[in-house]
C-alpha positions in Angstrom: -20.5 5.3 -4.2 -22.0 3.2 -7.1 -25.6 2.1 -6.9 -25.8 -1.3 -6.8 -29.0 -4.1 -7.6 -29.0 -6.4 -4.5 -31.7 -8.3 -5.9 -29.5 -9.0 -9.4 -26.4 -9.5 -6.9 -28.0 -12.3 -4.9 -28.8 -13.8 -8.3 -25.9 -14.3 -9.5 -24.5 -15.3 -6.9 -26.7 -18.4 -6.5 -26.5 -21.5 -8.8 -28.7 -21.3 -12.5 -32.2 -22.4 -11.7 -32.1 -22.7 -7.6 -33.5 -20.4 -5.3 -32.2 -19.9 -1.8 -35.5 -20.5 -0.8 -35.6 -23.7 -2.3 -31.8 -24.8 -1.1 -32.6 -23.9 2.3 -35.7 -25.4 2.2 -34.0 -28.5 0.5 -31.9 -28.9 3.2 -34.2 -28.7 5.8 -35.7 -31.7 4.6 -32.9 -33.2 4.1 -32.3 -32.9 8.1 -35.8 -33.2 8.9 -35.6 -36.8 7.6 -32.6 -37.7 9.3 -30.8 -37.6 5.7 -27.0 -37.9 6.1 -25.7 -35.2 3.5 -23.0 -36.2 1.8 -19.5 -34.0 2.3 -20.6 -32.8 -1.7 -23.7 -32.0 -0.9 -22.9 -30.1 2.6 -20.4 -27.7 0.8 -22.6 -26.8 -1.7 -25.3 -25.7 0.7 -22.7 -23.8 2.8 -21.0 -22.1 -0.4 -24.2 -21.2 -1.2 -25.1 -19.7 2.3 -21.9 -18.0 2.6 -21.6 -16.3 -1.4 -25.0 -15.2 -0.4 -23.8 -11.6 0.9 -24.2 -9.3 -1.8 -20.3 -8.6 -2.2 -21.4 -5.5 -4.6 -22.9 -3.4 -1.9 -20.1 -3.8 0.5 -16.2 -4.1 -0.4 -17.2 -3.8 -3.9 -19.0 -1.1 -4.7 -16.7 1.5 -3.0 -15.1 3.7 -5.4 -12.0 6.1 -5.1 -12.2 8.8 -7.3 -9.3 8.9 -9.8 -8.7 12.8 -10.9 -8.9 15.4 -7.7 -6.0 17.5 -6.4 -3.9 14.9 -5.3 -3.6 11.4 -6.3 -5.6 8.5 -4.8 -3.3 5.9 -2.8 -1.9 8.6 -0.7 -4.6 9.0 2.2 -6.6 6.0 0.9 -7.4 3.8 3.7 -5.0 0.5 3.0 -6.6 -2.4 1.1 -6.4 -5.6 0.9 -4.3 -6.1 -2.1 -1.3 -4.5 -3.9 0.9 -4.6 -6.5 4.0 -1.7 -6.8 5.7 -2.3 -10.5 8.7 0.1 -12.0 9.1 0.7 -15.6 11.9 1.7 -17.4 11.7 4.0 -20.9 12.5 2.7 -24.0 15.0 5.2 -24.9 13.9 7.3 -28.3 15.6 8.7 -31.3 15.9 11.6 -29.2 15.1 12.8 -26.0 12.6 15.0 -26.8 11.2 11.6 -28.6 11.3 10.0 -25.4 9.3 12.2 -23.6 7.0 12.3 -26.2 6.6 8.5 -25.9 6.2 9.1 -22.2 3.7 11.4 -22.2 1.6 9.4 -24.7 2.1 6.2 -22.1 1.0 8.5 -19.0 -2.2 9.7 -20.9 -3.3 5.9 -21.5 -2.1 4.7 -18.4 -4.5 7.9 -16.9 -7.2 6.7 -19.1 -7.4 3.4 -18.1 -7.0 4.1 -14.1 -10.1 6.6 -14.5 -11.7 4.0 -16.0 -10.9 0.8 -13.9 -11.4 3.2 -10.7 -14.8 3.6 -12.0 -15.5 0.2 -12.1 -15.3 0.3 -15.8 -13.7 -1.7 -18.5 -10.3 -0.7 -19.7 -10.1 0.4 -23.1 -9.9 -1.9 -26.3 -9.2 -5.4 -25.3 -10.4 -5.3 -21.3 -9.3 -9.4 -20.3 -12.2 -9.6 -17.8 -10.2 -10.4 -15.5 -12.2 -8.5 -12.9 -15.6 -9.2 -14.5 -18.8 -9.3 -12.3 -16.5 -7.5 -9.4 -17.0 -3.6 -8.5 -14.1 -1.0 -8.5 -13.4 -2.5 -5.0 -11.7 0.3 -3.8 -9.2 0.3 -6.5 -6.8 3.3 -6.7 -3.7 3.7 -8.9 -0.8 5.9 -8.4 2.0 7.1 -10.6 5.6 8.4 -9.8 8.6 9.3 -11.5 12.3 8.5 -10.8 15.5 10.1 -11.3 15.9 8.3 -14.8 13.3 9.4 -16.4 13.9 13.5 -16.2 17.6 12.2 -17.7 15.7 10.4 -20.9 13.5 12.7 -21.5 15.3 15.5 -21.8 14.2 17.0 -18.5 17.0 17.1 -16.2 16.7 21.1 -15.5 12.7 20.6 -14.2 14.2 17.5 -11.6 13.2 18.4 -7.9 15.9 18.5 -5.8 14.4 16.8 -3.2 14.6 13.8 -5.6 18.4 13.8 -4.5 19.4 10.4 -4.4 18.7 8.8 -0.6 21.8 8.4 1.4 23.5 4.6 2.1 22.1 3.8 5.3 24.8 0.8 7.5 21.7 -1.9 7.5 21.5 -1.4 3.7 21.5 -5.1 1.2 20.2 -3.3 -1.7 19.7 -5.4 -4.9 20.0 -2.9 -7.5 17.7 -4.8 -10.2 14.8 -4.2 -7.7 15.4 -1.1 -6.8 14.5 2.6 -8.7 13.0 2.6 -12.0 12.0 5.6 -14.3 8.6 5.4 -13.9 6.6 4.1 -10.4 2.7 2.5 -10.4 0.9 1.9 -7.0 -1.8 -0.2 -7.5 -4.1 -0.9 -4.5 -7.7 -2.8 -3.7 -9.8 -4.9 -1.9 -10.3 -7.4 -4.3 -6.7 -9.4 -5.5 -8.1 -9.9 -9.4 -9.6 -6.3 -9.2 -5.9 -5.2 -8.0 -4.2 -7.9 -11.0 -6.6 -6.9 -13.9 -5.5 -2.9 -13.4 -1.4 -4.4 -13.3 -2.1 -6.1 -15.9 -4.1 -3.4 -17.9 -1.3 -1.2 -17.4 1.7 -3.7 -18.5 -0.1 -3.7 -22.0 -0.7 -0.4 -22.3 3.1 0.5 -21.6 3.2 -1.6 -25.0 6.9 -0.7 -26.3 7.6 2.7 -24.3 8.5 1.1 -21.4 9.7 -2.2 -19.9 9.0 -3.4 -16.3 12.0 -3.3 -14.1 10.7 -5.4 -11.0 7.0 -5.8 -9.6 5.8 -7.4 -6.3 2.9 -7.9 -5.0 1.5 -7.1 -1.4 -1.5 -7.6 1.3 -2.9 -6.3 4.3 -5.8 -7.8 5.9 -9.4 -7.3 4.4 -12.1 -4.8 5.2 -14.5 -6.6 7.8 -11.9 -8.9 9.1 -12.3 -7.5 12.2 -15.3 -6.6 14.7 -13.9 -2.6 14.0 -11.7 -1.1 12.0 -8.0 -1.6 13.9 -4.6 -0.2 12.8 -3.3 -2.8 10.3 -0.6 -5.5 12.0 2.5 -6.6 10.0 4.2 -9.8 9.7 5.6 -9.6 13.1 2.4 -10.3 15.0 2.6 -6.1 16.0 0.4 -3.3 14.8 2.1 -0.5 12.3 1.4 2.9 12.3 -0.3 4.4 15.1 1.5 7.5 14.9 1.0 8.2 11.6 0.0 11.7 10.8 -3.8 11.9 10.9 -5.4 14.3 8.3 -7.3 15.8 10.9 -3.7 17.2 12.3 -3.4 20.9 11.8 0.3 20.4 9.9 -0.6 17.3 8.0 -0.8 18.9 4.7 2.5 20.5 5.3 4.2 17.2 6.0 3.0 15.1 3.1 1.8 17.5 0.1 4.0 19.8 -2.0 2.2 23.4 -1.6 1.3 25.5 -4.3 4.2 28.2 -5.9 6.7 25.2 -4.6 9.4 24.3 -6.6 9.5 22.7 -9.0 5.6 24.2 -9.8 4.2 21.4 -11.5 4.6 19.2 -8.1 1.9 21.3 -6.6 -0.3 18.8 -4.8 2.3 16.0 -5.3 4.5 14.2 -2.7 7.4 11.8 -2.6 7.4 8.4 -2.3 10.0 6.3 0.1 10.0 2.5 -1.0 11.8 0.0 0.7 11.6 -3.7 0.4 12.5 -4.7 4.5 12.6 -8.2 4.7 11.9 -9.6 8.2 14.2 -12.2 9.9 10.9 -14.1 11.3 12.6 -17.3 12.3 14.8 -15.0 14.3 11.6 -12.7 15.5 9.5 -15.6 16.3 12.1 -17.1 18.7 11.8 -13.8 20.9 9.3 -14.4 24.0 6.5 -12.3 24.0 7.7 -10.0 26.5 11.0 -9.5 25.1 9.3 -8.5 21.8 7.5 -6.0 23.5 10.3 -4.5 24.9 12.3 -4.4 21.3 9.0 -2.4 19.8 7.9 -0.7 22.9 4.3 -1.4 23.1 2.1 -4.3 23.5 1.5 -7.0 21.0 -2.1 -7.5 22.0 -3.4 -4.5 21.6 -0.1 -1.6 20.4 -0.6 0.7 23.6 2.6 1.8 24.6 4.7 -0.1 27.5 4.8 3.6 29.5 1.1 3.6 29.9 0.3 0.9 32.3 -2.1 -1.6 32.1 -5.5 0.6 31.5 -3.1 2.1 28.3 -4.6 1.8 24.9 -3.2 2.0 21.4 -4.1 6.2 21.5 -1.9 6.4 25.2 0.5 8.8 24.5 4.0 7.3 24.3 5.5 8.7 27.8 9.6 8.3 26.8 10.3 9.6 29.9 8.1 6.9 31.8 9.3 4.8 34.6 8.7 1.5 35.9 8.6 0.6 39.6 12.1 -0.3 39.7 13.5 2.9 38.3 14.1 1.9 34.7 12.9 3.0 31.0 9.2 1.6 29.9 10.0 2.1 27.0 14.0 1.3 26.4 16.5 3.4 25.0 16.5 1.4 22.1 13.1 0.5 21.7 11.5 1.2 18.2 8.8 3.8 19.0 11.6 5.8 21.5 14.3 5.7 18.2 11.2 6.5 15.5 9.4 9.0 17.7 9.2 12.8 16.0 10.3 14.1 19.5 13.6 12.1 18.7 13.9 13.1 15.4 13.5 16.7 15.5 9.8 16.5 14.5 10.5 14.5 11.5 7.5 12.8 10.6 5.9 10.9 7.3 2.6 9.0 6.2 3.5 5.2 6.0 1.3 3.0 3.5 2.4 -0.4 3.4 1.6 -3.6 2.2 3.0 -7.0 3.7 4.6 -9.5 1.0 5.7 -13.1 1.2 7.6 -14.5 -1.7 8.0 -18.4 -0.1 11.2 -19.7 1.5 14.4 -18.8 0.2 17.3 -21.2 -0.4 18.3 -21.8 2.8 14.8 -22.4 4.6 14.3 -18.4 5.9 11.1 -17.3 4.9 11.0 -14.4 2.2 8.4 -12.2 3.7 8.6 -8.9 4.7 6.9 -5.2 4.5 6.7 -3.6 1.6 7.8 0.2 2.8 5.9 3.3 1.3 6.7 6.6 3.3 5.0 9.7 1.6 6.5 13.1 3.1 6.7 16.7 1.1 10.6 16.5 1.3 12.4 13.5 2.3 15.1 15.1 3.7 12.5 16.4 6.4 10.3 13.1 6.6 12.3 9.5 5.8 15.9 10.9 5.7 16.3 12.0 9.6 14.8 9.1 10.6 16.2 6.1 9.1 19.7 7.9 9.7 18.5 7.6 13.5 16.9 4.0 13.2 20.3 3.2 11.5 22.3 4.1 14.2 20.4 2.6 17.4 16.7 1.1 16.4 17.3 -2.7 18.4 14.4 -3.8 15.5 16.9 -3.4 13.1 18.8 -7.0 14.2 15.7 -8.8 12.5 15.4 -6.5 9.5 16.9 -6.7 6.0 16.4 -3.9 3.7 16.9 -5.4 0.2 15.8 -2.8 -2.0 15.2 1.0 -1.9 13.7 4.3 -4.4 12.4 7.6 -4.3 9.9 8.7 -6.5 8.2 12.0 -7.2 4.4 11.6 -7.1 2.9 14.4 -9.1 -0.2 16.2 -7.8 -3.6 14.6 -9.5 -5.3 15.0 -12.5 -8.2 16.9 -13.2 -10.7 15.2 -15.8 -9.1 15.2 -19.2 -5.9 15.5 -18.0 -3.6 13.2 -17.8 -1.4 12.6 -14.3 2.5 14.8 -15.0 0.8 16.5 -18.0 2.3 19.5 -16.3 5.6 18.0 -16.4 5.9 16.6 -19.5 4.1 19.4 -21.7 4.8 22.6 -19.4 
């Protein structure tokens, strides 16, 4: 955590040559005197009132430690903001040329994340974008796709769990927004904080690599609530509570490569499930409440499960054997949680990070808005595999779901300092 100058953070945050002492006083006379404020005049004193929280010793100040075993953006609580972008190498003369190049690019780009994750400028030209702001929780995350172990001259050191994912029935995929050579997570919980690293990076990819595709996501902001709540998605329905917690006995086995796996420079890494899901809200939003319920299997106002009766909270184990009074399934047969649930799965389980997106209306009216899908799991053939095969085959969400774009990536473990994040790959 940074230390932060509340006294210098009020300042600024108050208008050149007015104290608050003197605006609030200001307008007390002004209402003493039976004064009407104009609607100028009224905003000013409430923009005033309301910058006056000193944002630097709150949101802004939090920091997320860039080097360390594994990389940031894995466990990270969610933020607010979120950018995923996928680059594509510039191929070389050669490609042992090509992986030079990219291990050149991953230094920088591991150079500037330590440094924007530190609340710092980035090297050389910074655009101050995210001037005056803290690091804000900012954490960036790299990954590497099938392509790039091809380019590079790597294709003997490719984990095999980086097997291309299967084609799933519900599958629209758009090829120019799926996969990619290279993967970068951004996340924060300021939107320019989140921007200035995207853009940071874009410039210092200079002419090794192109983007492919970028969009940009959203959960709801720290303090939005009275206490920290599961995040809700587009839907109206909270997401992930049964995620693996890292307080579960098995949950490094689930979502980190061990040590003396294979390949050995993954140690500490994990891979990376994207999907682009777009939701069919029209279609969703003309569902009654109830009948929503039933299609997810727990309750929209507060996620406990529909087997728990009415003293159930979002922590009520799901009962999938539960019963109402007249005989049938709480929770139906083809209710989400019952189709997701590791019991139904064979234990198959992974840590789901996503961010919400909306992209406007499309062309004929729909909304374009959707989640933004990031599964981390040790092997996907154990973690995202199993259970979109089962979701594909009898989830009833999947009528008001689109998936529209897919990849796999291979997250490396972290960086210590003065490395630089797949040193291990690229120079091993």
């Amino acid at each position: 955590m940074t230390t932060v100058d509340r006294s210098a953070a009020r300042t600024a945050a108050q208008p050149p040559g007015v104290s608050r002492r003197r605006l609030l006083a200001a307008a007390a006379a002004a209402g003493a005197g039976g004064l009407a404020a104009g609607a100028a005049g009224g905003a000013f004193v409430q923009e005033s009132v309301r910058d006056e929280p000193a944002a630097l010793a709150t949101v802004g100040a939090t920091r997320v430690p860039f080097h360390g075993v594994h990389q940031a953006g894995i466990t990270t609580p969610l933020q607010a903001a979120g950018h995923l972008a996928a680059f594509d190498l510039t191929p070389g003369a050669s490609p042992a040329a090509t992986r030079r190049e990219a291990a050149a690019l991953l230094r920088r780009w591991s150079d500037t994340a330590a440094r924007l994750t530190a609340g710092e400028p980035a090297a050389g030209h910074d655009t101050g974008i995210a001037r005056d702001a803290g690091p804000s929780s900012l954490t960036v995350t790299f990954g590497f796709g099938r392509g790039l172990f091809d380019r590079t001259g790597l294709a003997a050191r490719r984990p095999a769990a980086l097997a291309p994912l299967p084609p799933f029935s519900a599958d629209a995929l758009d090829a120019r927004r799926s996969d990619g050579d290279l993967w970068v997570q951004i996340g924060a919980d300021d939107a320019l904080v989140a921007y200035h690293a995207l853009r940071a990076l874009i410039r210092d990819a200079g002419q090794a690599a192109a983007v492919r595709w970028q969009v940009r996501g959203f959960n709801r902001t720290p303090g939005a609530t009275a206490r920290p709540r599961t995040a809700r998605n587009l839907m109206g329905q909270v997401d992930g509570t049964n995620n693996p917690r890292p307080t579960d006995e098995d949950f490094a086995a689930r979502i980190f490569v061990p040590a003396g796996g294979d390949p050995d420079w993954m140690a500490g890494g994990s891979y990376a499930v994207y999907r682009r899901i777009r939701m069919l809200l029209d279609r969703w939003e003309h569902l009654s409440p109830a009948r929503q319920e039933r299609v997810i299997g727990r309750r929209r106002s507060d996620g406990a499960p529909l087997s728990g009766g009415p003293d159930a909270q979002e922590s009520t184990p799901v009962d999938l054997d539960g019963r109402l009074a007249d005989g049938t399934l709480a929770i139906a047969g083809d209710a989400h949680v019952r189709v997701a649930a590791p019991e139904s799965n064979g234990g198959a389980a992974m840590l789901r990070r996503p961010f919400s997106y909306d992209e406007g209306l499309r062309d004929d009216g729909a909304p374009d808005a959707g989640l933004l899908f990031v599964a981390w799991q040790a092997d996907p053939a154990r973690g995202f595999v199993p259970v979109q095969r089962k979701l594909d085959r009898g989830d009833g969400l999947s009528r008001f779901l689109s998936h529209e774009a897919s990849a796999l990536w291979a997250v490396p473990g972290g960086a210590a300092a003065g490395e630089y994040v797949g040193q291990r790959l690229l120079e091993g």
